[in-house]
C-alpha positions as CSV (number, residue, x, y, z in Angstrom):
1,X,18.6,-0.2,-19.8
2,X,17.7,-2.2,-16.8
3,X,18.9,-6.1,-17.4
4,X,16.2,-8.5,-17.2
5,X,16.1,-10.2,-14.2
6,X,14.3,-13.9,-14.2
7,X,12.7,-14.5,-10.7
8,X,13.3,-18.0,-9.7
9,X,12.3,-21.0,-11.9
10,X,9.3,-22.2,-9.5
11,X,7.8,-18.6,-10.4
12,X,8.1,-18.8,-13.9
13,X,8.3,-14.5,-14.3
14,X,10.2,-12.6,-16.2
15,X,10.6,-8.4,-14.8
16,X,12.5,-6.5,-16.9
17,X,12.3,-3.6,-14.2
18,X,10.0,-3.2,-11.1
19,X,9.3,-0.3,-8.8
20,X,7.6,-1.2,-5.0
21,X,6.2,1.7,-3.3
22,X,7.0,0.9,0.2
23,X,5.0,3.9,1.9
24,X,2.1,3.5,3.9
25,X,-1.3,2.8,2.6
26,X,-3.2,6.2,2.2
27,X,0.1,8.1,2.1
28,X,-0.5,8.6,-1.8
29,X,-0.8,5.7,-3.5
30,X,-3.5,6.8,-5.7
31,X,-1.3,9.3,-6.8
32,X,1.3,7.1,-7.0
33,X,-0.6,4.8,-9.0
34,X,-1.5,7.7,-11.6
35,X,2.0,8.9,-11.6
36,X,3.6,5.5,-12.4
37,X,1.1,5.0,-15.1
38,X,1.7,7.7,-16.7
39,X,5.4,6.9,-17.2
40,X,4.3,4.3,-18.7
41,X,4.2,1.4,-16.1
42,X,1.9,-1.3,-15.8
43,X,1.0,-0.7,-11.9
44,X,-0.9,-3.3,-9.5
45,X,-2.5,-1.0,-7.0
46,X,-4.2,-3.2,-4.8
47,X,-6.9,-0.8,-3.7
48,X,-8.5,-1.6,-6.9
49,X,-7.5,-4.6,-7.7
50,X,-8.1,-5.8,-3.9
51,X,-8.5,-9.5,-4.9
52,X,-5.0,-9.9,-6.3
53,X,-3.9,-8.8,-2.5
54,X,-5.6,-12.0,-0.8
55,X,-2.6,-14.5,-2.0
56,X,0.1,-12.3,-0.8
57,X,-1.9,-11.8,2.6
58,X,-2.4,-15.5,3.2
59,X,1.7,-15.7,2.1
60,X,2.6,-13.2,5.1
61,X,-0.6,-13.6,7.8
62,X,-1.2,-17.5,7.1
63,X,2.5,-18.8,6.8
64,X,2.1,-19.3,3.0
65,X,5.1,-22.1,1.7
66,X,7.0,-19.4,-1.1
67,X,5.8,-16.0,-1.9
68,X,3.3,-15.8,-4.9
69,X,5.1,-14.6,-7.4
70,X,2.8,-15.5,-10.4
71,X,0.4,-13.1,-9.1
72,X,2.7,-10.0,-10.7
73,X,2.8,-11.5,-13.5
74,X,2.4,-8.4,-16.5
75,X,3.0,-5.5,-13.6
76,X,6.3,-3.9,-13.2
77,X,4.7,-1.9,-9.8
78,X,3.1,-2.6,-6.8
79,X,1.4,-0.1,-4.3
80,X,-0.9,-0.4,-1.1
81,X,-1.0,-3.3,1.2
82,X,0.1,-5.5,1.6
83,X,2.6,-4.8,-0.9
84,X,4.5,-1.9,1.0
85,X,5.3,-4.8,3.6
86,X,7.2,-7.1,0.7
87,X,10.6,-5.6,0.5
88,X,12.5,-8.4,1.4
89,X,10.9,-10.4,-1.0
90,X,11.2,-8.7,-3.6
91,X,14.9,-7.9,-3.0
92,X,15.8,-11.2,-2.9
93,X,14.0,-11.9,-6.0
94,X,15.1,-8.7,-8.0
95,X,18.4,-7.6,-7.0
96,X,17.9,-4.4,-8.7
97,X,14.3,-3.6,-8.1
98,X,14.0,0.4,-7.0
99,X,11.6,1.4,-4.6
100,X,9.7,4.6,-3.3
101,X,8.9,5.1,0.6
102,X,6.0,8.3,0.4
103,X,6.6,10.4,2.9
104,X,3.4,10.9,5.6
105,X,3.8,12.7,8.8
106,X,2.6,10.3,11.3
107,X,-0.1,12.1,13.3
108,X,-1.6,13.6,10.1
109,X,-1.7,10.2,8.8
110,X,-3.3,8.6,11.5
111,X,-6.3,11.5,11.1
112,X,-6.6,11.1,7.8
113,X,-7.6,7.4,8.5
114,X,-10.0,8.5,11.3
115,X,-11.4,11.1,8.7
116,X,-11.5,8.5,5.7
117,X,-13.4,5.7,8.0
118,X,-15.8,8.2,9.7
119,X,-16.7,9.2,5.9
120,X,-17.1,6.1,4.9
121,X,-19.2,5.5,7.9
122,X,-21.8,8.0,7.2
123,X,-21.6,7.6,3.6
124,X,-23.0,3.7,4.3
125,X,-25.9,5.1,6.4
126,X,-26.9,8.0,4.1
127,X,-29.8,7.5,2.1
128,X,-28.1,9.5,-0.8
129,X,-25.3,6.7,-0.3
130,X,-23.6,6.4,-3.4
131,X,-21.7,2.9,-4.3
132,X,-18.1,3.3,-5.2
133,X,-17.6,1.8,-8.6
134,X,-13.9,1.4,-10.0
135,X,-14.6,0.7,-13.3
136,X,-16.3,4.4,-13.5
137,X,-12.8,5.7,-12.4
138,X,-10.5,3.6,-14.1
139,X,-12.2,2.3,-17.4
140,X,-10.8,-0.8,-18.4
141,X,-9.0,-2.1,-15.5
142,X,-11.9,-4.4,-14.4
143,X,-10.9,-7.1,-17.1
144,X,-10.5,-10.5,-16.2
145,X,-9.4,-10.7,-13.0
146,X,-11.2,-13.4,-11.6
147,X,-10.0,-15.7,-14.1
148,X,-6.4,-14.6,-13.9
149,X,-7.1,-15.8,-10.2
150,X,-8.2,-18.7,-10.8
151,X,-5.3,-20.0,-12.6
152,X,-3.2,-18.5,-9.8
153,X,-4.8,-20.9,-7.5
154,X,-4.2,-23.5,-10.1
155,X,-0.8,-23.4,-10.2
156,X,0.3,-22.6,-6.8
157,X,-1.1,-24.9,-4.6
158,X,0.1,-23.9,-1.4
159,X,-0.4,-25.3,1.5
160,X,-1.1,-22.5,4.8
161,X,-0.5,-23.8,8.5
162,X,-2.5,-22.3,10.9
163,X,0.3,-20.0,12.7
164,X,0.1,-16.3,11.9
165,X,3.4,-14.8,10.9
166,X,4.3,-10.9,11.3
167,X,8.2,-11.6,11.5
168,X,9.1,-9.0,9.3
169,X,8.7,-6.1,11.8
170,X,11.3,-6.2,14.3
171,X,8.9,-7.0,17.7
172,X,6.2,-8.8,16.2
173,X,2.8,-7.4,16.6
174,X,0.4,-10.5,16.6
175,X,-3.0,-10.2,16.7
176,X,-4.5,-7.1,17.0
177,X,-7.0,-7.4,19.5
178,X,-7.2,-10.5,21.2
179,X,-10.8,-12.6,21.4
180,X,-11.8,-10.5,18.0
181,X,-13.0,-12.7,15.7
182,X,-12.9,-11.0,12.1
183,X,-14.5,-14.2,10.7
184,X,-18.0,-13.3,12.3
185,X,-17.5,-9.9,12.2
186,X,-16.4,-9.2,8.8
187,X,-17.2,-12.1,6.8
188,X,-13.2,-12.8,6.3
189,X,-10.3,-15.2,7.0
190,X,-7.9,-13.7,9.8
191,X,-5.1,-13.4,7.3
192,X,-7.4,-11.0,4.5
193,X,-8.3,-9.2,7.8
194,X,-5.0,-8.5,9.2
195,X,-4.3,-7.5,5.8
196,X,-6.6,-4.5,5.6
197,X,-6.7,-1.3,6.9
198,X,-3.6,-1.0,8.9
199,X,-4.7,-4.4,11.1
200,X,-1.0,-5.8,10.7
201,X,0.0,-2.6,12.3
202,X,-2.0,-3.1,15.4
203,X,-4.2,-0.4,14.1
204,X,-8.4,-0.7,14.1
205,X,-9.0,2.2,12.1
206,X,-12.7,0.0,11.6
207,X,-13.8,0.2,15.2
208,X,-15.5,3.6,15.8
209,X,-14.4,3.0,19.5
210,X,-11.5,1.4,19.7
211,X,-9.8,3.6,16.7
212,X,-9.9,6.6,19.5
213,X,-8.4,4.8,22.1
214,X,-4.6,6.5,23.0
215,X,-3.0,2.9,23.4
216,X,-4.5,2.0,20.0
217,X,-3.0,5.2,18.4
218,X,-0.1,4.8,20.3
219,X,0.7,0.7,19.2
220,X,-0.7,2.3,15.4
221,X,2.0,4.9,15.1
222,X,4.6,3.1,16.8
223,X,4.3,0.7,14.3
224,X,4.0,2.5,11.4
225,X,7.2,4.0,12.7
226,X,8.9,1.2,12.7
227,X,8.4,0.1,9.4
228,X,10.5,3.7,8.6
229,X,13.1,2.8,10.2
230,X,13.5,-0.8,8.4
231,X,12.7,0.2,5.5
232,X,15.8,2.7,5.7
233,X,18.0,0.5,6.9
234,X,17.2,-2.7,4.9
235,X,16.9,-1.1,1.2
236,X,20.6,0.2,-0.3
237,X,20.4,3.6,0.0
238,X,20.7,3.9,-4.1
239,X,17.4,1.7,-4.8
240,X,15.3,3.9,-2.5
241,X,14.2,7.4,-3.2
242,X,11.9,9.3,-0.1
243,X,9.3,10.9,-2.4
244,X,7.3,13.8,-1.3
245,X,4.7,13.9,-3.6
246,X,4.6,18.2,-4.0
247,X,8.3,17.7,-5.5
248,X,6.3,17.0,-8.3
249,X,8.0,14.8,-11.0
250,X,11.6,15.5,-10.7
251,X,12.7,13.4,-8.3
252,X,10.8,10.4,-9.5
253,X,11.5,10.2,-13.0
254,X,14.9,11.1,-12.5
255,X,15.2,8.3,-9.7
256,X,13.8,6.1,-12.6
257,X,15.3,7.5,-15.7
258,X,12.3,8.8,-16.9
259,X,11.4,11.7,-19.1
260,X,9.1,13.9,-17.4
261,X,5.8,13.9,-19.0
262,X,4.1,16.8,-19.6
263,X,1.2,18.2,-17.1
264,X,1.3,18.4,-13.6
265,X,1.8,15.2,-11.6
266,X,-1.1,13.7,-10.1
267,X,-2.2,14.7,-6.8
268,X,-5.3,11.8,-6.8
269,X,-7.7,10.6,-3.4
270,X,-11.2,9.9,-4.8
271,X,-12.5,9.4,-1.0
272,X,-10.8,13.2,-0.4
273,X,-12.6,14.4,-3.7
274,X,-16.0,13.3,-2.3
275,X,-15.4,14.7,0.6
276,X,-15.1,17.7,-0.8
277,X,-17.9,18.0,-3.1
278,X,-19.4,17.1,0.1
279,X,-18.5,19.8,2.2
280,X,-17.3,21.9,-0.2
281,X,-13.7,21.7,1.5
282,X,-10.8,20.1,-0.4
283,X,-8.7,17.7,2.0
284,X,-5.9,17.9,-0.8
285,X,-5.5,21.4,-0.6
286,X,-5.1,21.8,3.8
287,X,-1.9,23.8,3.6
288,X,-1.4,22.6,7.5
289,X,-0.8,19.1,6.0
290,X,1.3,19.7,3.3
291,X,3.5,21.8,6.0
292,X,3.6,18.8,8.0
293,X,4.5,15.9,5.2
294,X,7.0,18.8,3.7
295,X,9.4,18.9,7.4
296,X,9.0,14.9,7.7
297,X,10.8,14.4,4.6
298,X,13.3,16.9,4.8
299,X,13.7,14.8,8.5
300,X,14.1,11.5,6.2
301,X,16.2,13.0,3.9
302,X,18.6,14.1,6.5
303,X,18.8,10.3,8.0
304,X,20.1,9.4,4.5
305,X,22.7,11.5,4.5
């Protein structure tokens, strides 16, 4: 059994175990999500709960005094940004956390973004547009977590200068796109905007211009490449497992100690689902894909070795 590790005092949490899925966001943490849930985990995926991301963003985008701990208070997982960005972190603060990079070939990656934004896209200017609602998907999630945020506030208090920090890849990024001002244009703080989509990767997977622009694709996947490589070299080789998600559950619950469950592991994207019912074309099932993910992380795998 995992010891119980006490974060530090200022925190005032208690982990037992935790699990940080350090993969890129849309390389399968819905399934992920599902998956870790099932073994019984109590998982913070921050696509849903998006509003238990912005403390973490202002920590890592708006030079925020101490990491906000309290805000995992109750989870024993984190997915999706900006949590896959927090290794450090939480290694210092649980020696023997484990963590999951998902494997995503690069290119195919990058598509999938275009693909998922262009949806989105015409979904918003569809008169048949149909409002996402998370509760619908995952009953019973939506429970109080405005007040849990609330008291977060409450009790950190901290105080944010006005430099942006992105020290934790190794040639800082900065801004994005200089002169863009997110706070007219999408209603948001620079921090909750660098912390979306990609932005802290120098990608702008929400311009319908700029998102097809080679030097944008270029800086997007350079980055994202980069955060493979330090997440290799910075996490000890026995805390981190390179999941490809067709493995299916063996080498995550055996990574975890884990009985395997029974029934197939979950292969989840509600955006790829629509799509499909859509155009009557599942995204899940392009063999092409699959082919591609499968050779990057037999590619990983090697690097391990």
């Amino acid at each position: 059994m995992i010891s119980k590790v006490c974060l530090l005092a200022a925190f005032h949490v208690c982990l037992s175990e935790f699990v940080l899925d350090v993969g890129a966001p849309r390389s399968g943490t819905q399934s992920m999500f599902e998956a870790l849930k099932q073994l019984g985990l109590n998982a913070l995926w921050s696509g849903y709960y998006t509003q238990l991301r912005w403390p973490w963003c202002d920590y890592l985008f708006a030079n925020g005094t101490r990491p906000p701990f309290d805000n995992l208070t109750g989870f024993e997982a984190a997915m999706d940004e900006p949590f896959h960005l927090l290794y450090d972190e939480v290694l210092q603060a649980i020696p023997d956390a484990k963590f999951v990079y998902t494997v995503a070939d690069p290119d195919s990656w990058y598509d999938q973004y275009l693909e998922f934004y262009a949806y989105q896209e015409r979904d918003r200017d569809s008169e048949n547009r149909q409002v996402y609602q998370r509760h619908k998907y995952y009953p019973g999630h939506e429970t109080d977590v405005t007040h849990r945020l609330s008291s977060l506030r409450g009790k950190q208090g901290e105080r944010l200068s006005e430099r942006t920090r992105a020290d934790f890849f190794p040639r800082p990024l900065g801004h994005p796109m200089n002169g863009y001002n997110p706070v007219e244009e999408w209603g948001s703080t620079e921090s909750h905007w660098m912390c979306t989509a990609a932005h802290f990767w120098g990608c702008r997977f929400d311009d319908p211009h700029l998102r097809h622009h080679k030097d944008v694709r270029d800086r997007c996947l350079d980055s994202f490449r980069q955060h493979q490589d330090r997440v290799i070299r910075t996490i000890p080789k026995g805390q981190l497992l390179i999941l490809n998600l067709s493995d299916g559950w063996g080498p995550l619950c055996e990574f975890l100690g884990k009985p395997i469950p029974p029934g197939p592991f979950p292969h989840v994207d509600r955006y790829a689902t629509k799509t499909a019912d859509a155009n009557r074309t599942s995204v899940i099932n392009d063999t092409s894909s699959v082919a591609l993910v499968q050779r990057e992380a037999v590619r990983l795998r090697r690097r391990e070795l």
